[in-house]
LODREN-795990 format. One record per residue: x, z, y of N, C-alpha, C, O, CB in turn; residue in one letter. Coordinates in steps of 0.1 Angstrom, whole numbers, plus 5000, padded with zeros to 4 digits. Glycine has a CB too. Layout:
<sites>
<site <X,Z,Y>,<X,Z,Y>,<X,Z,Y>,<X,Z,Y>,<X,Z,Y>,A> ...
</sites>
This chain:
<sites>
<site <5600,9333,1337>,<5600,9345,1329>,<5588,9345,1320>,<5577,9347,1325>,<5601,9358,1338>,X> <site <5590,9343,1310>,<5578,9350,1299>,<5571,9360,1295>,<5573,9371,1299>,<5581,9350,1291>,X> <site <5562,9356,1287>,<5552,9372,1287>,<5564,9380,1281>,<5568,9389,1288>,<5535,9373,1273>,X> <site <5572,9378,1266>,<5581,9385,1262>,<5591,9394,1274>,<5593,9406,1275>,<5587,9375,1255>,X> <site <5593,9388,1279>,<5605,9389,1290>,<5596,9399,1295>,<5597,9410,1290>,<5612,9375,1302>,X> <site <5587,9397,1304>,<5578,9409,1313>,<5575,9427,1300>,<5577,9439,1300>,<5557,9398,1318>,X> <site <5571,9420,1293>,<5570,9433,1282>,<5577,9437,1281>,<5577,9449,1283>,<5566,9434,1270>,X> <site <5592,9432,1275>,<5606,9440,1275>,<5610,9447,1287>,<5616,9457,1288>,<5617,9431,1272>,X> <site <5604,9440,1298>,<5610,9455,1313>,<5603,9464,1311>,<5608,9475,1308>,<5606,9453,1332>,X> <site <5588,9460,1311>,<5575,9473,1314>,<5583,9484,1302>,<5588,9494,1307>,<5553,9468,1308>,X> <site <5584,9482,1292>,<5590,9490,1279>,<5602,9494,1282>,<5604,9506,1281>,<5591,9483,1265>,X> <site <5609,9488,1286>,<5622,9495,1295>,<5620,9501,1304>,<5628,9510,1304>,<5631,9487,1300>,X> <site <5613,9503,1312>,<5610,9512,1325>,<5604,9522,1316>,<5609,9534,1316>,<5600,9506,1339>,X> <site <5595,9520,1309>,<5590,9537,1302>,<5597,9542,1294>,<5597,9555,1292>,<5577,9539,1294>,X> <site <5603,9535,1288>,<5616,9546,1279>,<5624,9550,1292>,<5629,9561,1290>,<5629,9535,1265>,X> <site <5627,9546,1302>,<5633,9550,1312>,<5627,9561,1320>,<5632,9571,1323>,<5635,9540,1320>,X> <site <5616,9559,1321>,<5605,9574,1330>,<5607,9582,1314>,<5613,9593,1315>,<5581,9569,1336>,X> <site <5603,9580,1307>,<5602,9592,1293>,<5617,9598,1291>,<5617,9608,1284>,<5597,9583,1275>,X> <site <5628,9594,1294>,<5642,9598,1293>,<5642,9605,1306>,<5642,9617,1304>,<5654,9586,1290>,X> <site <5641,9603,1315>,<5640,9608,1331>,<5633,9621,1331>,<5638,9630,1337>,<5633,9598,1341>,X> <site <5618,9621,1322>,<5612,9634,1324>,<5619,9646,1315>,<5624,9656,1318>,<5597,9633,1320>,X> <site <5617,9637,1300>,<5625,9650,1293>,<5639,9653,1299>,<5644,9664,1295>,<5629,9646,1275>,X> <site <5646,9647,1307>,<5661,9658,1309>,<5659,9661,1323>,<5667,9668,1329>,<5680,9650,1307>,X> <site <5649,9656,1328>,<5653,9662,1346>,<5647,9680,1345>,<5638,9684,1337>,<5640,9649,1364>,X> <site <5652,9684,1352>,<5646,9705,1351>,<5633,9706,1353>,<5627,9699,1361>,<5652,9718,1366>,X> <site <5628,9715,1347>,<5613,9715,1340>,<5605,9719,1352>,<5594,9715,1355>,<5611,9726,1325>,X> <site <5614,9732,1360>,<5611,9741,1370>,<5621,9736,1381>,<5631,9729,1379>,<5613,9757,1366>,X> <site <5617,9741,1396>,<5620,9742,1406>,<5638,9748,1405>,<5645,9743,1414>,<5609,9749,1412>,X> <site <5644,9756,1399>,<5651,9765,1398>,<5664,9767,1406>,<5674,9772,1402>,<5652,9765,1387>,X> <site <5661,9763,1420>,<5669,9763,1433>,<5682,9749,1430>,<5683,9739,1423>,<5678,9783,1435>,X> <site <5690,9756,1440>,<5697,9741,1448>,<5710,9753,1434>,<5719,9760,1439>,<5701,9737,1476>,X> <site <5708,9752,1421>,<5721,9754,1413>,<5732,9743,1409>,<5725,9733,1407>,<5718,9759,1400>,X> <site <5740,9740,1408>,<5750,9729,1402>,<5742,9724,1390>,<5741,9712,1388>,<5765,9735,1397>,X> <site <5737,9733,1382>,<5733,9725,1365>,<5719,9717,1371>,<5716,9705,1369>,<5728,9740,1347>,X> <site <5714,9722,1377>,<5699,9717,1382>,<5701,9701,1389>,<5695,9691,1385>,<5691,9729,1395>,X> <site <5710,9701,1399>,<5716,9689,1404>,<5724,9680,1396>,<5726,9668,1400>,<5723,9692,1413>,X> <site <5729,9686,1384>,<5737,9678,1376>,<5729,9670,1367>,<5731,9658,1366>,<5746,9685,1370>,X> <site <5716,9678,1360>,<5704,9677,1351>,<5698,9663,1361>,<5695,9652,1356>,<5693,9694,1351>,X> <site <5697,9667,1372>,<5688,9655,1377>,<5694,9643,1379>,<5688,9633,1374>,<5681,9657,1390>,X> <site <5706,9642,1386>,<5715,9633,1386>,<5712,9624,1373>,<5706,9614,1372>,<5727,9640,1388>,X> <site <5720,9632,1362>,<5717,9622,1354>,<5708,9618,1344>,<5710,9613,1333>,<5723,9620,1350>,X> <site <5694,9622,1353>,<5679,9619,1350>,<5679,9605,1355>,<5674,9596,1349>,<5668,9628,1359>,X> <site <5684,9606,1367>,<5685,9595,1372>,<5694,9582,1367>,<5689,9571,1364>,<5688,9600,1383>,X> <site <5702,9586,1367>,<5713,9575,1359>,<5708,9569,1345>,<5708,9557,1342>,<5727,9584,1356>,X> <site <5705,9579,1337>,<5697,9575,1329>,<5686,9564,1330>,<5686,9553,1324>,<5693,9584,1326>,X> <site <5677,9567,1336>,<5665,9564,1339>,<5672,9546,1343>,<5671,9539,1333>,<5656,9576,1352>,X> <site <5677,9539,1355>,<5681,9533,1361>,<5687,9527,1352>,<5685,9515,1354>,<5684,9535,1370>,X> <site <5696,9530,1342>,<5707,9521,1330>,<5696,9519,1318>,<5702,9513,1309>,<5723,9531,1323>,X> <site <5684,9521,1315>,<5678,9522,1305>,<5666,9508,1311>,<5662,9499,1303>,<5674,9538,1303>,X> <site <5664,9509,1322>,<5654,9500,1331>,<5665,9488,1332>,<5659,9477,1331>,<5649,9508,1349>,X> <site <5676,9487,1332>,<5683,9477,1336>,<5692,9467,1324>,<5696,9455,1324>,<5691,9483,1346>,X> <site <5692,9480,1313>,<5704,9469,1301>,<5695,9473,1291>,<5699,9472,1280>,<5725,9476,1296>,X> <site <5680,9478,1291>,<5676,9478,1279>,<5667,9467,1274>,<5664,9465,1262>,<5672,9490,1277>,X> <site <5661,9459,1288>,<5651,9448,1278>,<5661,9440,1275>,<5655,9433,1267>,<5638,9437,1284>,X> <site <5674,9435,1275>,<5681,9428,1262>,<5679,9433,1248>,<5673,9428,1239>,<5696,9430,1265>,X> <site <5686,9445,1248>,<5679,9450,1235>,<5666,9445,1227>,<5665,9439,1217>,<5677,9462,1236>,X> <site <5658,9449,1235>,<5645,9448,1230>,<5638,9433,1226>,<5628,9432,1219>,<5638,9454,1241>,X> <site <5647,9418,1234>,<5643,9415,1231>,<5649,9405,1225>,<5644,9395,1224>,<5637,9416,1235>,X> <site <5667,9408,1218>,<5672,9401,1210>,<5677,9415,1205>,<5688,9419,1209>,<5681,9389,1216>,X> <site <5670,9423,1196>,<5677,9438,1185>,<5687,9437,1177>,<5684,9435,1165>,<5669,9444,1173>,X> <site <5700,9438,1180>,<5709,9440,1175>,<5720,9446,1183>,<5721,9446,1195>,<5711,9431,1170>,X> <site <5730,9451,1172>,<5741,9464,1176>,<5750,9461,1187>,<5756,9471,1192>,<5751,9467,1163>,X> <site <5751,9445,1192>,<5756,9444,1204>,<5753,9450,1215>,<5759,9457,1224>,<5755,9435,1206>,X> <site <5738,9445,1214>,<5729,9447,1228>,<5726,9459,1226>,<5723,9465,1237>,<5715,9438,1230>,X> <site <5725,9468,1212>,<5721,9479,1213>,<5734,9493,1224>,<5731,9502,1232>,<5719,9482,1196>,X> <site <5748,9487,1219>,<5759,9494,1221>,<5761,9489,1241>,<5766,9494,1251>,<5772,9490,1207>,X> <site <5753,9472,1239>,<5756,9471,1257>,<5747,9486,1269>,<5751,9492,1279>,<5746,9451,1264>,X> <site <5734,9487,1260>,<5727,9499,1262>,<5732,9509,1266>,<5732,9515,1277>,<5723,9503,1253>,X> <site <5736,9511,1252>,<5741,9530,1248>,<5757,9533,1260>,<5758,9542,1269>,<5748,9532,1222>,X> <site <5764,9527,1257>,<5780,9526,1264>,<5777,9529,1281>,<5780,9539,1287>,<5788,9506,1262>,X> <site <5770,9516,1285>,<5769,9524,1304>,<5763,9533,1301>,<5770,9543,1300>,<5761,9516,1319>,X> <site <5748,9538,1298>,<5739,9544,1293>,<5749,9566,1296>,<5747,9574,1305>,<5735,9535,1273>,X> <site <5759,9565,1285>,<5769,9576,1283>,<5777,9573,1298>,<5772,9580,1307>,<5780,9575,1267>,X> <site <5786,9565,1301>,<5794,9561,1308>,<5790,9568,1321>,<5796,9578,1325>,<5795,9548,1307>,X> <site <5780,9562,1326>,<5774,9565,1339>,<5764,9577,1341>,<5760,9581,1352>,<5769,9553,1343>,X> <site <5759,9582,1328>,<5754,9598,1331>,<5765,9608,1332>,<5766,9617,1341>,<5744,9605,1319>,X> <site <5774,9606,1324>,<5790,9613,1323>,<5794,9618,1339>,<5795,9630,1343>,<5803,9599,1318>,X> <site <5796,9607,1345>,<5797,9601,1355>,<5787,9606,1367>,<5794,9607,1378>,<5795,9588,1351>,X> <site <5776,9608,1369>,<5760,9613,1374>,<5761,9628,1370>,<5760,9636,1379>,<5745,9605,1364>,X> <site <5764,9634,1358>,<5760,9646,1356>,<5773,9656,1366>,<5771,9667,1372>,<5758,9650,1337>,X> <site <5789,9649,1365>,<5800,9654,1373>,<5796,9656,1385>,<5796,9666,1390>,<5812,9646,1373>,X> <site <5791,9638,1393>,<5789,9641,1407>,<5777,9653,1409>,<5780,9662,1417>,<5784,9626,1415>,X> <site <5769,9655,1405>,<5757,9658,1407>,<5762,9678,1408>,<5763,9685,1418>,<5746,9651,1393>,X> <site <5765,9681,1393>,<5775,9693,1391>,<5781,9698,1407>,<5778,9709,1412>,<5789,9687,1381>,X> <site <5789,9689,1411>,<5801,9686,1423>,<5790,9688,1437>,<5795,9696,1445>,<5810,9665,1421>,X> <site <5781,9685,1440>,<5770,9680,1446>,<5763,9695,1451>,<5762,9700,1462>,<5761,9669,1435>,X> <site <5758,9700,1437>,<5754,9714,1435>,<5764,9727,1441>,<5761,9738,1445>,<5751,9716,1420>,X> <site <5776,9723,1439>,<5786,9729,1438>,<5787,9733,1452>,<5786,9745,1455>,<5795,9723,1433>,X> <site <5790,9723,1462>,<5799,9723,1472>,<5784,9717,1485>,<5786,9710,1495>,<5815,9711,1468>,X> <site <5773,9722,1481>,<5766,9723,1493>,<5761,9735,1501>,<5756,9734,1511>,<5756,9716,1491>,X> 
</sites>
């Protein structure tokens, strides 16, 4: 693995913590459905951004950008329902 290769994770993991902080709930604001759904797919985010984004980064183009973006939607979609569901029914 190359220096390139190592820089593209580290930069992927912080666009991943910086996406994770701005949407997870700012406040404590109890065990609500939106609050569990919010974090959920803090999470999902965070973990698809750490995992399909040093491609991007280190071949930039609309392929790798859309391999990104596609799970990226797909699986917060996906994260924000369970999570919703989660809040819901505990």
């Amino acid at each position: 693995m190359g220096l390139i290769e190592v820089f593209a994770v580290v930069v992927s993991v912080g666009f991943g913590y910086l996406f994770f902080r701005l949407i997870k709930p700012k406040t404590d604001s109890g065990n609500t459905p939106l609050h569990y759904a919010q974090l959920f797919f803090a999470w999902s985010l965070f973990i698809s951004t750490s995992v399909t984004m040093p491609q991007f980064l280190i071949t930039p183009d609309k392929a790798h950008l859309f391999m990104w973006l596609s799970p990226s939607i797909a699986f917060g979609l996906i994260a924000f329902i369970a999570g919703f569901a989660y809040g819901k029914f505990e």
